[in-house]
N, C-alpha and C positions, 0 to 999 in steps of 0.2 A: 750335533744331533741331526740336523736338515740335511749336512753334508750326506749320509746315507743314503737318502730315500731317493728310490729311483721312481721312475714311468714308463709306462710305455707309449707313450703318445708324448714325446719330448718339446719342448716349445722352443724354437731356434736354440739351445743351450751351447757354448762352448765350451774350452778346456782353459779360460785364462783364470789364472786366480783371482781370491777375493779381494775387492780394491785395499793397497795400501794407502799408509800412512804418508807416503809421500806425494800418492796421487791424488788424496784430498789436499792437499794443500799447496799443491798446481793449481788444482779446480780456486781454491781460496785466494790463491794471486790474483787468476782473472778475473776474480769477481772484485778483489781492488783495483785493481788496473780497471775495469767497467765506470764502479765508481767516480774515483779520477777521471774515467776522460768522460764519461756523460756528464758528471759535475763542472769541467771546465768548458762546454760544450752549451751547458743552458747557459753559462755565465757571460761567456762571447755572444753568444744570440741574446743575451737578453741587452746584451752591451748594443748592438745595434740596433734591436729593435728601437731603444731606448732614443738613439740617435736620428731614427727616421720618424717617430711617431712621439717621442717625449712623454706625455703625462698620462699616455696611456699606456704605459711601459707596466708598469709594477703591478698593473691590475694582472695582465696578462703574464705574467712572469709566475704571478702564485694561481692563477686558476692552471696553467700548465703543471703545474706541481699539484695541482690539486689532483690530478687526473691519472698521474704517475703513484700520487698517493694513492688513493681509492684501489687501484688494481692488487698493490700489493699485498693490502689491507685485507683484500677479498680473499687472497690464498692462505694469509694467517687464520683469519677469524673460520675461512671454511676452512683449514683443517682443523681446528680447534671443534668445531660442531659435528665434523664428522668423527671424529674422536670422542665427543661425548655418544652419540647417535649409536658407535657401534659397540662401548659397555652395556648399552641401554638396551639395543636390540640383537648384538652378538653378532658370527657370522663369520665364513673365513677369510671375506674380503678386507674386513675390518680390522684382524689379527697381523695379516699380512700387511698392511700399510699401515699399522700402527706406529711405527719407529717415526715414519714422515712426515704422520698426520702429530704427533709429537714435536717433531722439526720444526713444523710449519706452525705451529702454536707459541713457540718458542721465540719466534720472530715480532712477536708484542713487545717484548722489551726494545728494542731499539727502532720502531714502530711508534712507541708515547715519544720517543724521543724525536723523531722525524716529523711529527707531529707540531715541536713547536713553529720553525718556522710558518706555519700556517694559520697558528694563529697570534704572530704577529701581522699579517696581511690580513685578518679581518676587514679592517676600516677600508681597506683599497677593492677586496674581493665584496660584500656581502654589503646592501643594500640597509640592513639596520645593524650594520658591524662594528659600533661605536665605543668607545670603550665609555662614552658618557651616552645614553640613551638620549635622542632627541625627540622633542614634543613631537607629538602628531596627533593624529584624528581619534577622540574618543574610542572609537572601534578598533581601531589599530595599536591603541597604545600598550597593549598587552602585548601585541607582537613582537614590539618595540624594543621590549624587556627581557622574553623568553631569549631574540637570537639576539642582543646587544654582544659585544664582546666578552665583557666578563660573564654572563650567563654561559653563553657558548663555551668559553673557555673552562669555568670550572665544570662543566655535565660532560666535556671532553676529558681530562682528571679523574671522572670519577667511572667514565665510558673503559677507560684503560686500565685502571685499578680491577674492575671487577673479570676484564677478560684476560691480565694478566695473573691474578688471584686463578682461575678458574685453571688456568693453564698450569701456576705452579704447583698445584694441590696432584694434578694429574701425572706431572712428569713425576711429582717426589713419591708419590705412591708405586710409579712403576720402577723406578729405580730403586725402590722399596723392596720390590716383588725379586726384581733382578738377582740382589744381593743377598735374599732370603730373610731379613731384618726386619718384615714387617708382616705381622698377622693380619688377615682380610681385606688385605690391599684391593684385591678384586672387589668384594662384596660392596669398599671404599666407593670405587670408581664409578660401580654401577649405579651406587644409591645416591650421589651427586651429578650423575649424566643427565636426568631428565629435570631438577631444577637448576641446572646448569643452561640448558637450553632453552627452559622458561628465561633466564635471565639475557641471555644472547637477543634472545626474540627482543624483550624489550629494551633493551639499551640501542642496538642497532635499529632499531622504528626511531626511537631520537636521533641518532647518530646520521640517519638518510636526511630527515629536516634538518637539519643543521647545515650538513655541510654539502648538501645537494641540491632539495628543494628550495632553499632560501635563496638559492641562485636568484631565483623570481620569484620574492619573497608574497607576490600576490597570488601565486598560481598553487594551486593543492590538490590532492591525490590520495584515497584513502589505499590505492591499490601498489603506490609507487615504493615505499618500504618496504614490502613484500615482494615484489620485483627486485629491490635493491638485497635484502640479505638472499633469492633464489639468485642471482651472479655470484654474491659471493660462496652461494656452496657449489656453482658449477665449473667457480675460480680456483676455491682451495681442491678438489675431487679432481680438476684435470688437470691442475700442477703436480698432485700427490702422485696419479698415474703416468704423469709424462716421467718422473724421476724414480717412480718403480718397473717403467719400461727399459729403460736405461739401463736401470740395477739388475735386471732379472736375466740377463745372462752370465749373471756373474754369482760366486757364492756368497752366501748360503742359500741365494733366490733360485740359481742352475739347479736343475733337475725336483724340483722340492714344486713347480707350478704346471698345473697339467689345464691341460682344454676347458676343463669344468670351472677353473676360479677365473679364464680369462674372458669366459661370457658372464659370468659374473661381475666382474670390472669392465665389460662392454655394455652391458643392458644397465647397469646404473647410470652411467655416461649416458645414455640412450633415452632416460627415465628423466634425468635432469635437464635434458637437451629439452623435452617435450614441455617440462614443467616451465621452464623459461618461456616457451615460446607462447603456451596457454597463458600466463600472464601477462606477458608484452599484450599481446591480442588481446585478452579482459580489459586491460586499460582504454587501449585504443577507440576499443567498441563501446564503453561507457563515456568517454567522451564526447565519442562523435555521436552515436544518440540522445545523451542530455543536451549537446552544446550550448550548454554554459560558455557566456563573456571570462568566466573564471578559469576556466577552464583549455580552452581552445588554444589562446594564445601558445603556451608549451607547443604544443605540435604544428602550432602555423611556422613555428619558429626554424622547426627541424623538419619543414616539408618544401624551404624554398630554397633558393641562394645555392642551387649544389648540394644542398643537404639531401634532396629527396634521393638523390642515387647512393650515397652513402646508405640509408633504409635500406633501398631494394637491396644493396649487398651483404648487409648484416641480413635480412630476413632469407638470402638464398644460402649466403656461407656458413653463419650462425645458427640453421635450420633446417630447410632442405636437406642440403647436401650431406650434412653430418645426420641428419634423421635415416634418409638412404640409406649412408653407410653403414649405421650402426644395426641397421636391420637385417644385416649378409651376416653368417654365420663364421663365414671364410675371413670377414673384415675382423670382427670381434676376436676368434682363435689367432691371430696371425697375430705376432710383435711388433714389425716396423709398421701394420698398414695400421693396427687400432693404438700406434702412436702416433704415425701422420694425424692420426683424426683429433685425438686430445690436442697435439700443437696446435691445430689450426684453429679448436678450439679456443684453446690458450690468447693466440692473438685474434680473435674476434671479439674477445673480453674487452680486451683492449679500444676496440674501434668502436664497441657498444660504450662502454662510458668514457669515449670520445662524442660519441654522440649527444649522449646525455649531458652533458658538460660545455662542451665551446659554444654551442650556437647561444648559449646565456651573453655571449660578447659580442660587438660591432665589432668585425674585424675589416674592416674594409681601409682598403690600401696597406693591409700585412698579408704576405702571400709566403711566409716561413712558419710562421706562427705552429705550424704543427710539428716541427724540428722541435722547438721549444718543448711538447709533450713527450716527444721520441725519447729526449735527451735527460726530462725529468724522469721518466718511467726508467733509464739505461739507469744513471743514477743511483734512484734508488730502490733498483732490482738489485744491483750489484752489494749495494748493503746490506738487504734480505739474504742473497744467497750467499754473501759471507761467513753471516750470524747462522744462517741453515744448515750449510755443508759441515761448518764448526761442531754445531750440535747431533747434528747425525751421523759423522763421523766417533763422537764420543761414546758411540753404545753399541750392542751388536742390533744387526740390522731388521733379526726375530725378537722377539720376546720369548727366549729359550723355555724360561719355569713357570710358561703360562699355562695351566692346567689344561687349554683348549686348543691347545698349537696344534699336536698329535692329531687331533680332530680334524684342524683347519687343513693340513697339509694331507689329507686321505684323496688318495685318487679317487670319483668318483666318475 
């Protein structure tokens, strides 16, 4: 069907075919092959680390992992909300990355399961990470309870259950639609997209305390959940379009996307670049004018020791620089330039909850230590994009018998 439709306003397209069968599963090697060697990569580092610092090996061994987790995390659960988000409010950006933002949802299942290591490291990583809750100060002992291990661990059970359920209900429905075997499959999608994303809302506001906030289980932040599920939709939305950048010169994407959807996938990036940074900023400015003793310490923490240059780079490259670009009309219509910007984005993700994360540790006298993060995120990106390429390789890469394709693909 797509194969047809022409334009006249072409978007770099060429004449190679639509990827095969054999070329997904090149891409699938190297992403075992990633696997393997960032897996044996934290396990040699964490092997010496072990050997020059000792009993502070293991802490750092699972906050590294923590950190590798969380990123990938962000590009599942945002595609998963972006995928509710555009049954809910439609549109042709959202038809056309439908297949990905599917992919990337899809990625929960072996996600709960990378998960567990992490919460065997409670007790080493998290400050009331006990699997037996210990006494403390009247006022605290609640807290004591909420993030002990077993709490943690079963609301993390039950964190994965519902975003894996949300997921599966959405893929069956549309493989549903595909195959022709299921009546109002759309009507389905739509009418669980928005308590779909009531639910996302609240599991993930748990899911930030848990296994972020508790880092410094004294410090709190009415604004920092909120910050944390806006990364992850600027995590899942710049993965999706890094790998529909990729895709679109190939078919059924060749000749089927004109000028109009690619400022469309530019000014959303541009939208969510802005929403991130209005938030960073909301926090920052309520801190530093309450200054609260509760409060403060979080950013005295990530304002000294070398950390403040890290800031200034995530607020120019994470900001600035991508806010500029995205505001050139020339940047957004072009393919390679408004993929350069999504990558860059991609790995700014990265160094943003690097931020948010290590300086929780003394790391004094480790000067590798961030090898260890590199090596966990290689790891288990390389599992992600196993389990991803798997599943998006398994379907066509439109949504052929979607009532609104025809629509979506109109040159405009």
């Amino acid at each position: 069907m797509s194969h047809a439709i022409t334009t006249a306003h072409p978007i770099e397209t060429d004449s190679r075919p639509e990827v095969s069968a054999e070329e997904w599963k090149r891409v699938r090697r190297l992403c075992a092959l990633a696997t393997g060697a960032g897996a044996a990569a934290f396990c040699l580092l964490g092997l010496l680390l072990w050997m020059m610092n000792g009993i502070d090996a293991p802490k750092q061994l699972f906050v590294s992992y923590l950190v590798g987790f969380n990123y990938w995390l962000g590009c599942a659960l945002g595609g998963l909300v972006f995928l509710m988000l555009q049954y809910v409010t439609g549109g042709a950006w959202g038809i056309l990355l439908r297949r990905i933002f599917e992919a990337s949802a899809s990625t929960l299942v072996p996600l709960a399961i990378l998960i567990v290591p992490l919460i065997f490291g409670l007790s080493f990583v998290y400050e009331y990470g006990q699997w037996t809750p210990k006494p403390t100060e009247p006022k605290l002992a609640s807290k004591a309870v909420w993030l002990s291990a077993p709490a943690v661990a079963l609301k993390a059970a039950i964190f994965f259950a519902c975003w894996n359920g949300l997921a599966y209900w959405f893929r069956r429905w549309s493989r549903q639609q595909d195959e022709g075997t299921g009546v109002g499959t759309l009507d389905r999608c739509e009418s669980l997209g928005a308590p779909g994303i009531l639910i996302y809302a609240l599991t993930v506001t748990f899911a930030s305390i848990d296994w972020v906030m508790s880092l410094q289980p004294e410090w709190y932040s009415t604004i920092f959940p909120v910050m944390y599920a806006v990364g992850q939709l600027l995590n899942g939305y710049a993965f999706a379009l890094v790998v529909f950048l990729l895709l679109s010169n190939r078919p059924p994407f060749a000749g089927a996307i004109h000028p109009a959807h690619m400022r469309d996938f530019g000014s959303l990036l541009l939208a969510f670049v802005m929403f991130w940074a209005y938030m960073s900023f909301s926090q920052f400015l309520l801190v530093w004018v309450g200054n609260l003793k509760e409060e403060i310490p979080w950013y005295l923490l990530r304002a000294r020791g070398g950390w403040e240059f890290v800031i200034i780079f995530i607020a120019i490259f994470h900001f600035a620089v991508p806010f500029l670009l995205l505001m050139l009309r020339d940047v957004k219509e072009h393919r390679r330039r408004l993929l350069a910007v999504a990558i860059g984005l991609l790995m700014m993700r990265f160094l943003d909850l690097f931020w948010w994360i290590e300086p929780s540790l003394n790391h004094h006298g480790q000067y590798f230590y961030w090898m260890l993060d590199v090596s966990a995120w290689v790891a288990i990106g390389g599992s992600f994009l196993w389990w991803f390429t798997g599943t998006l390789s398994n379907r066509p890469l439109l949504p052929l018998k979607d009532p609104n394709l025809a629509e979506a693909l109109r040159d405009e």
